[in-house]
Rosetta silent file (secondary structure, phi, psi, omega in degrees, C-alpha in Angstrom):
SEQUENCE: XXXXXXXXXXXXXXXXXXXXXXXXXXXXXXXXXXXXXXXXXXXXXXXXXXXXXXXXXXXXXXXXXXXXXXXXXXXXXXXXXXXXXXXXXXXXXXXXXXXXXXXXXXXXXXXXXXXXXXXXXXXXXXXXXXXXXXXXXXXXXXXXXXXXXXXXXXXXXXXXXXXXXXXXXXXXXXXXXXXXXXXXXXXXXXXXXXXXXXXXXXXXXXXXXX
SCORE:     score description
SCORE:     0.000 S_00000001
   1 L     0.000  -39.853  176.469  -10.754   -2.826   -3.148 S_00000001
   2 H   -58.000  -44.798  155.999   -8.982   -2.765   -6.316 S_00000001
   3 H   -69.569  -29.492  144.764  -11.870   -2.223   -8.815 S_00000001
   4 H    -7.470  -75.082 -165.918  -13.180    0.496   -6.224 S_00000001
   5 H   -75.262  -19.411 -171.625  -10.069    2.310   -5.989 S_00000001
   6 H   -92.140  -40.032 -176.560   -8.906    1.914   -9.842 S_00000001
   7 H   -69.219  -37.458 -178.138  -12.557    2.927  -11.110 S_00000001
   8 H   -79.175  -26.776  166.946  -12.469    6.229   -9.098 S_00000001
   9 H   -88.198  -15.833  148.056   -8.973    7.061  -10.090 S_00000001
  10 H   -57.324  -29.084 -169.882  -10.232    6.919  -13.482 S_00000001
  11 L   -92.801   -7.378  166.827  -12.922    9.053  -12.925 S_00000001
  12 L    85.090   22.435 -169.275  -10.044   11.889  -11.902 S_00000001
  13 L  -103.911   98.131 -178.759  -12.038   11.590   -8.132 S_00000001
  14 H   -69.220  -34.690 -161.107   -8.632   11.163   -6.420 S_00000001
  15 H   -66.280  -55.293  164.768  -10.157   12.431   -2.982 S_00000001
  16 H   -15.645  -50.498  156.119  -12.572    9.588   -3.057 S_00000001
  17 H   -46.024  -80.515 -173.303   -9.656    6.926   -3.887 S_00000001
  18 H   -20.357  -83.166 -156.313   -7.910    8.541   -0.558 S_00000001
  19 H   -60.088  -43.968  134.218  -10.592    7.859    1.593 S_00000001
  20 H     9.397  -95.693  159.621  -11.160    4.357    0.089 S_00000001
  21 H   -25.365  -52.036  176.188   -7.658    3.845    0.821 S_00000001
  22 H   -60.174  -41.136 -159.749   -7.838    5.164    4.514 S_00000001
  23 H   -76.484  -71.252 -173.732  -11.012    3.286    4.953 S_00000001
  24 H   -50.339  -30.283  167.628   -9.171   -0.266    3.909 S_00000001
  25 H   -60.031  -48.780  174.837   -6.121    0.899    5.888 S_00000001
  26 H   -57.195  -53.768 -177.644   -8.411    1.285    8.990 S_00000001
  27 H   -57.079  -43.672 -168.421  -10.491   -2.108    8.151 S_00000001
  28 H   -83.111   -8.878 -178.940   -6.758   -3.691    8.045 S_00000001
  29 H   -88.659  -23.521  170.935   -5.000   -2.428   11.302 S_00000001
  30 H   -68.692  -24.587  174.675   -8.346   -3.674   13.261 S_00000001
  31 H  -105.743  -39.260 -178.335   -8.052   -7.394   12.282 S_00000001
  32 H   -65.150  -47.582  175.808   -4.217   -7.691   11.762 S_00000001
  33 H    16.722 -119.206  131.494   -3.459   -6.454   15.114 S_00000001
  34 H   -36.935  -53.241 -174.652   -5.454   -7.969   17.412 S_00000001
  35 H   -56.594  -58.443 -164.724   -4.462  -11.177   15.464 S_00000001
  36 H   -71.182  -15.413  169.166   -0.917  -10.473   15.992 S_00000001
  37 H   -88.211  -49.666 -178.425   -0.849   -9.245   19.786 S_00000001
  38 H   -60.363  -19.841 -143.202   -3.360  -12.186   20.432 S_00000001
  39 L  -114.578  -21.523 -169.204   -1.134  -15.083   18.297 S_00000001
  40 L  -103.529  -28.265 -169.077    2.352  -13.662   20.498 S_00000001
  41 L   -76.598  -19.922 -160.732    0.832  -13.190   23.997 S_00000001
  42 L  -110.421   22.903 -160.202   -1.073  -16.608   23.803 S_00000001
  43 L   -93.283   -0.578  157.576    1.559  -18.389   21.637 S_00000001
  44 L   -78.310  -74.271 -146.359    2.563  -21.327   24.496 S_00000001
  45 H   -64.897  -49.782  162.110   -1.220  -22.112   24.872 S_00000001
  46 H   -21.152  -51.233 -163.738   -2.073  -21.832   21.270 S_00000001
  47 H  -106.319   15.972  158.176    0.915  -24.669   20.347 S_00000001
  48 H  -119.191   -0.578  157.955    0.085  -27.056   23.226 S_00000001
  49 H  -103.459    5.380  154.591   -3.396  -27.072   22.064 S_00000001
  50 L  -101.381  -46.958 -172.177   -2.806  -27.589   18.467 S_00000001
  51 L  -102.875    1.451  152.482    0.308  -29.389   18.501 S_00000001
  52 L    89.827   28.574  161.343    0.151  -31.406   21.890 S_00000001
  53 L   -95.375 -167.471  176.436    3.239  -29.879   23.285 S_00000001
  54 L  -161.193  177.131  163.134    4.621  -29.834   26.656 S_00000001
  55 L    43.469  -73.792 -171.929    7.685  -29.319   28.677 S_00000001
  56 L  -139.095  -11.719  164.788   10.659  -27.694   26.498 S_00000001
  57 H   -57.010  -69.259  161.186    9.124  -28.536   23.361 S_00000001
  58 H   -44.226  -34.350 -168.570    6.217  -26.191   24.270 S_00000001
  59 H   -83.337  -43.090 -148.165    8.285  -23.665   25.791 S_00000001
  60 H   -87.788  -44.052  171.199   10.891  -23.730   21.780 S_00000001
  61 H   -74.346  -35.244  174.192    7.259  -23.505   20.049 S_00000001
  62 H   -75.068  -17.874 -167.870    5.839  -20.921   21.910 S_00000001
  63 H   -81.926  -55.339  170.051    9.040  -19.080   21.644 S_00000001
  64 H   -76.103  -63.478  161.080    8.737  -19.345   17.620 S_00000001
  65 H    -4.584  -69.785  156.819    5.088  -18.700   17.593 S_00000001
  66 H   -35.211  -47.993 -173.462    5.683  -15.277   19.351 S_00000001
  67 H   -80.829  -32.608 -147.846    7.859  -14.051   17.220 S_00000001
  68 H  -104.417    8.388  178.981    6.130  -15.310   13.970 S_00000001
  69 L   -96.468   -1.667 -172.561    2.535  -13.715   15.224 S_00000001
  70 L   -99.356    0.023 -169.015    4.116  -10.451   15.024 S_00000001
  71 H   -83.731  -39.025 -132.753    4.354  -10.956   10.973 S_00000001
  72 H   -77.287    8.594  178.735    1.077  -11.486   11.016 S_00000001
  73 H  -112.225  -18.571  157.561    0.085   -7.477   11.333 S_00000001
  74 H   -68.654   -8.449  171.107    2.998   -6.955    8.871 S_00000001
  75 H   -90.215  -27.186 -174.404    1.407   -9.111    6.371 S_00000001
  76 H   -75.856  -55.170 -172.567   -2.162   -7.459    6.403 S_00000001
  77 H   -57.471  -28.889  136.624   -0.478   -3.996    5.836 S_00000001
  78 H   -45.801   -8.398 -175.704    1.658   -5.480    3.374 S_00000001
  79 H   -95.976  -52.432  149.219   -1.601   -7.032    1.364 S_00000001
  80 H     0.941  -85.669 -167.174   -2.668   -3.529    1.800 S_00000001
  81 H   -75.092   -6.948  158.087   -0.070   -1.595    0.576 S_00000001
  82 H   -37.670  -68.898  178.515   -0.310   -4.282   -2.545 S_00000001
  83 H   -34.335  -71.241  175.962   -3.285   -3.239   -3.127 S_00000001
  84 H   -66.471  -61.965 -171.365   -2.815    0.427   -3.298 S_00000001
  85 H   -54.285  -52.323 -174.590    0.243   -0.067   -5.597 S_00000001
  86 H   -83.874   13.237  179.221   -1.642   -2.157   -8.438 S_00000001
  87 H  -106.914   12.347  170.252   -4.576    0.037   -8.206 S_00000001
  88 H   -98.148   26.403  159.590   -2.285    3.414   -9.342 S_00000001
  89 L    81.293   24.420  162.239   -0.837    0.939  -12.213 S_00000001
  90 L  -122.685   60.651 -161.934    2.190   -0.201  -10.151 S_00000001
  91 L   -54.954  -40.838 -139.522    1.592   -4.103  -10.357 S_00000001
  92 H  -101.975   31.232  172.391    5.355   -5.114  -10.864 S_00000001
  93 H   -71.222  -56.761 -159.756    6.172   -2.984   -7.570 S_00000001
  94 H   -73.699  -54.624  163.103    5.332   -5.604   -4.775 S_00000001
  95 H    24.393 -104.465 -178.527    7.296   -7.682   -7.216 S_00000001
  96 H   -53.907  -59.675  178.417   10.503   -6.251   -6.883 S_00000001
  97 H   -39.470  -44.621  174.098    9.853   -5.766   -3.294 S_00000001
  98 H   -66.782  -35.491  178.498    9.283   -9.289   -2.417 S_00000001
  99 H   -63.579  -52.639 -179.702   12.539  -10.566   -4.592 S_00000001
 100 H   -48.761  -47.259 -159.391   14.473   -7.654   -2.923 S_00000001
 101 H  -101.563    2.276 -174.954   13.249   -8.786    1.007 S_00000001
 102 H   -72.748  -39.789 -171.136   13.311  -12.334   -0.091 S_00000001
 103 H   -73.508  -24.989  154.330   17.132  -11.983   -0.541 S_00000001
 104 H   -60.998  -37.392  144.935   17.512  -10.675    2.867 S_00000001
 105 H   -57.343  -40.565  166.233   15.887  -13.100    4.297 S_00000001
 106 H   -57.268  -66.988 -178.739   17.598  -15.980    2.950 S_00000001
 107 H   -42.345  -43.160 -155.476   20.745  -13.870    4.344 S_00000001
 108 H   -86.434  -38.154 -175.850   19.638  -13.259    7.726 S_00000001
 109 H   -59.495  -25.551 -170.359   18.698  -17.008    8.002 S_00000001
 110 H   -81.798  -71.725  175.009   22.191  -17.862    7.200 S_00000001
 111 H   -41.990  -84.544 -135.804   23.522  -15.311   10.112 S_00000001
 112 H   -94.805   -4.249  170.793   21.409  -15.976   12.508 S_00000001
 113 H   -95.901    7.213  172.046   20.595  -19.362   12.723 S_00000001
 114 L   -82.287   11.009 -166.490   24.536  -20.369   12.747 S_00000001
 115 L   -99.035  119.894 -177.540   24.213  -17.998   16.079 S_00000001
 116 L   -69.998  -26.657  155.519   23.951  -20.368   19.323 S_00000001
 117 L   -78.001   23.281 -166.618   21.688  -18.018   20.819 S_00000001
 118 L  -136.237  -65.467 -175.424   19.370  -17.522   18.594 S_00000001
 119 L    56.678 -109.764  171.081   19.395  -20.940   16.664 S_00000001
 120 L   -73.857  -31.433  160.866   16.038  -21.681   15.121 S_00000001
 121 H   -46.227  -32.045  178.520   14.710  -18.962   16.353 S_00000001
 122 H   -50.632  -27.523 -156.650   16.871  -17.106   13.989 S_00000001
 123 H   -74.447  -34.874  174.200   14.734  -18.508   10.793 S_00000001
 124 H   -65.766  -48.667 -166.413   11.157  -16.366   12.744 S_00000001
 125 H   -65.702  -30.765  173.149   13.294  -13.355   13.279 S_00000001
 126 H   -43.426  -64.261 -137.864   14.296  -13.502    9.495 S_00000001
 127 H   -75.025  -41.717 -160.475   11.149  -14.094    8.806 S_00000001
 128 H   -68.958  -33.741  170.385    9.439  -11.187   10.729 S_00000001
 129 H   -23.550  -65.755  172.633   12.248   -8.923    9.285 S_00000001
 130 H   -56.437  -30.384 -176.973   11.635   -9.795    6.038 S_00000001
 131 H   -84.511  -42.094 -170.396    8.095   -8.877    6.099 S_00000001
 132 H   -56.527  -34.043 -174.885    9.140   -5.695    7.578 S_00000001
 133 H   -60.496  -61.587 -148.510   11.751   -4.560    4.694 S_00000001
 134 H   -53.748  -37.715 -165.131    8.658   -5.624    2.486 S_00000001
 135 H   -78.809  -36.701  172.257    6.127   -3.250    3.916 S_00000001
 136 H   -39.149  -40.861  169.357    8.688   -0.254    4.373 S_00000001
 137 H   -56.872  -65.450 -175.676    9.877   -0.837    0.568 S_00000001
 138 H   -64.638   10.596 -158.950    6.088   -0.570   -0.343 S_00000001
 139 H  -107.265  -57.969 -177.441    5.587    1.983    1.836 S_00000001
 140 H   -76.644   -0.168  171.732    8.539    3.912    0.095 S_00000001
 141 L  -110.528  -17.768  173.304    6.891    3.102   -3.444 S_00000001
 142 L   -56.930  124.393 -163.301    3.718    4.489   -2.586 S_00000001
 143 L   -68.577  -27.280 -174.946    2.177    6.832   -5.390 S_00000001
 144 L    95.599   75.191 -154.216    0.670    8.856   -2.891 S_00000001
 145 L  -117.930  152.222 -154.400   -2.836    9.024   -3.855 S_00000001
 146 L    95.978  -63.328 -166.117   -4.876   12.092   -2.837 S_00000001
 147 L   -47.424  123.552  179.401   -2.333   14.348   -2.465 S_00000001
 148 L  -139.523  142.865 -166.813   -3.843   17.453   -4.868 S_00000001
 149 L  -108.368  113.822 -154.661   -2.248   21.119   -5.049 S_00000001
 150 L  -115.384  123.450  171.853   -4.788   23.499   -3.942 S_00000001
 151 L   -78.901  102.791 -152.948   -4.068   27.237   -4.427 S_00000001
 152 L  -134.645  133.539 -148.917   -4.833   29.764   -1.917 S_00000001
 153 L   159.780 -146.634 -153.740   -4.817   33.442   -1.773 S_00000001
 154 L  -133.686   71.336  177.712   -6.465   36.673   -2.926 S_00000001
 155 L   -79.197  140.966 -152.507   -7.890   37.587   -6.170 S_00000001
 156 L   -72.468  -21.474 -160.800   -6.454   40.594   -7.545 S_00000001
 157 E  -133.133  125.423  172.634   -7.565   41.016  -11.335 S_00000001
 158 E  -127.137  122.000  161.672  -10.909   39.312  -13.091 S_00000001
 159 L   -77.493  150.085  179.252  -11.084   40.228  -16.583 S_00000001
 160 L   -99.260  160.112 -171.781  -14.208   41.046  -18.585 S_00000001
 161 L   113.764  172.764  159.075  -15.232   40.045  -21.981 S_00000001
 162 L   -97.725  114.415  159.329  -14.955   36.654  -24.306 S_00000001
 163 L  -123.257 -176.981  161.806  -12.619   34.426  -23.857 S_00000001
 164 L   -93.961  179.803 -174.444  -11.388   31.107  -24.614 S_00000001
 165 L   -85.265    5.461 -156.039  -10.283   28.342  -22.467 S_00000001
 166 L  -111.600    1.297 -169.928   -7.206   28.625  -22.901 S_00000001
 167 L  -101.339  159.150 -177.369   -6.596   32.843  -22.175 S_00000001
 168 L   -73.829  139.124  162.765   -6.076   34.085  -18.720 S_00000001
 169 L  -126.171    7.389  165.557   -9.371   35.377  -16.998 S_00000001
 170 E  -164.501  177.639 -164.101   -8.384   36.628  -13.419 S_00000001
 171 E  -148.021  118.391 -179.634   -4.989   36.539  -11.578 S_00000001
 172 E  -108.046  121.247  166.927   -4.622   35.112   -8.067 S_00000001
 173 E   -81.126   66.446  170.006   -1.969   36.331   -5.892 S_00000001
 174 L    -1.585  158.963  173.564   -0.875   33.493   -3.549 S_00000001
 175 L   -96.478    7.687  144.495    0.295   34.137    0.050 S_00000001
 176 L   -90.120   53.876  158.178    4.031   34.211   -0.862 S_00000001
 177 L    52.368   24.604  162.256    3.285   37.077   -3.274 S_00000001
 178 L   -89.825  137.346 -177.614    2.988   34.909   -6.377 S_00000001
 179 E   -88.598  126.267  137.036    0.800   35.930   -9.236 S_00000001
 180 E   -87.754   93.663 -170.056   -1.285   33.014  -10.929 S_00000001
 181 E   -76.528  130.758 -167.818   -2.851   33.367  -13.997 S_00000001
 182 E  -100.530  125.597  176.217   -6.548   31.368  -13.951 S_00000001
 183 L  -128.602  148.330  175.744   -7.848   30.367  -17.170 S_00000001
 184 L   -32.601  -12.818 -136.340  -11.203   27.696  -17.732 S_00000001
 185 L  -113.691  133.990  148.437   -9.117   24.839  -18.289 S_00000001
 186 L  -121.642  151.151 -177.289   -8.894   22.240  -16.062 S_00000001
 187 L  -117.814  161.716 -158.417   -6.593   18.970  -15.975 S_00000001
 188 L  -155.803  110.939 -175.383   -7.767   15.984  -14.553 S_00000001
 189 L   -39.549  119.730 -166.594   -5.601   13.009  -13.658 S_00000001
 190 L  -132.511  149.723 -154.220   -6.119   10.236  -16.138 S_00000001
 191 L   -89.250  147.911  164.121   -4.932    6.832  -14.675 S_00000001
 192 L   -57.826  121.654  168.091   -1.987    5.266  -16.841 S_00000001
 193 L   -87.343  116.437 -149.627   -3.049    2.052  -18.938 S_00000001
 194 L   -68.749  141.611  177.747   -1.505   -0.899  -17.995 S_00000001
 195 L   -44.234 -162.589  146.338    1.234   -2.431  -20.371 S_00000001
 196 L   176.947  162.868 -159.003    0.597   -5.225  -22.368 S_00000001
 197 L  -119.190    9.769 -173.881    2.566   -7.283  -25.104 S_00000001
 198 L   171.820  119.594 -162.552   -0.203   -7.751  -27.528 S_00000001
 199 L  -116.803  108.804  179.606   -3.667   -6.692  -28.086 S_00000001
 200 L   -88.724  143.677 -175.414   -6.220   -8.700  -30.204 S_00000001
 201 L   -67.807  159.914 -150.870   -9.164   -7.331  -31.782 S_00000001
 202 L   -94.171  146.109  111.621  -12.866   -8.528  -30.260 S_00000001
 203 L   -60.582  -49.376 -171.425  -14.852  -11.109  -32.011 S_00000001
 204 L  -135.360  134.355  168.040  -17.532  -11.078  -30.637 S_00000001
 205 L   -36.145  137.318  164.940  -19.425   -8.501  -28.058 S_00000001
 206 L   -66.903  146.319 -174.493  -19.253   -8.913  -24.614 S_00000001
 207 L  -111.895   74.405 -174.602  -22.161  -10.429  -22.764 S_00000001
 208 L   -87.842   -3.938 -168.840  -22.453   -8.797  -19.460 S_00000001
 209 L    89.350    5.595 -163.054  -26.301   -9.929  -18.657 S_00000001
 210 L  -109.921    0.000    0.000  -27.331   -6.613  -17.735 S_00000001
């Protein structure tokens, strides 16, 4: 998904990236889901047929099982929204985000598993928690890819003549009465180049085979 979505935002075809993006968004709420409604409703039978439990053991596994099957549709959207963040150039994003929900977790595990009603259970709810600040943080970091500012309205004036690309050649009046001067020129999004701390010169060509 990443060369996909990074080659096309190069290419200035943002609406493409979008639907790319929608299309992986779609592919990921159909398998995380299911997995995660299937892993909590079935999460007794699941841990006495992998792990041989029974009686109160089974009921303390199935109990964590439930809870921890519900990460498991916050983790695909989180891989997700990964995704979309390093392919706009914002690698060191999920980063921060994971140190940031890591440290919350570690907290909430402290609270809630000294809590006699919660007890081990506390260390799943942390857990599912944790995944939640992460995708909401990425969620809240999101470049927003698509989004393009489309002008709409009436034009009033087209000029005649030679110009250049850079002189006004008609004037569109907007439907809150704004005037917009249109000139040949277009701008075209060009993706950001990723940092780097040193760049050595080529020896030798690359060899792709084709």
């Amino acid at each position: 998904i990443i060369p996909a979505i990074t080659s096309q935002l190069t290419l200035g075809n943002r609406m493409a990236a979008k639907a790319t993006e929608e299309s992986a968004a779609r592919i990921t709420g159909l398998l995380s889901l299911p997995c995660a409604v299937g892993l909590s409703v079935l999460a007794a039978p699941v841990m006495a047929l992998l792990g041989g439990y029974s009686g109160e053991n089974l009921k303390l596994a199935g109990s964590l099982l439930a809870v921890l099957g519900i990460t498991v549709f916050f983790y695909g959207t989180i891989q997700y929204t990964n995704v979309v963040l390093q392919s706009h150039g914002y690698a060191h994003v999920p980063v921060i985000t994971t140190l940031l929900s890591a440290g919350v977790r570690l907290a909430l595990v402290v609270v809630l598993v000294v809590n006699p009603q919660l007890g081990i259970l506390g260390v799943p709810a942390a857990t599912l928690l944790c995944y939640l600040c992460i995708f909401l943080l990425n969620l809240m970091s999101s470049p927003g890819s698509g989004k393009t500012t489309t002008l709409k309205g009436t034009i009033v004036d087209i000029k005649s003549g030679s110009f250049n690309v850079t002189e006004t050649i008609a004037t569109l009046k907007t439907e809150d009465g704004k005037e917009v001067p249109l000139t040949m020129t277009q701008k075209w999004p060009v993706r950001v180049g990723r940092p780097y701390q040193k760049k050595y010169n080529p020896v030798a060509p690359l060899q792709s085979g084709q």
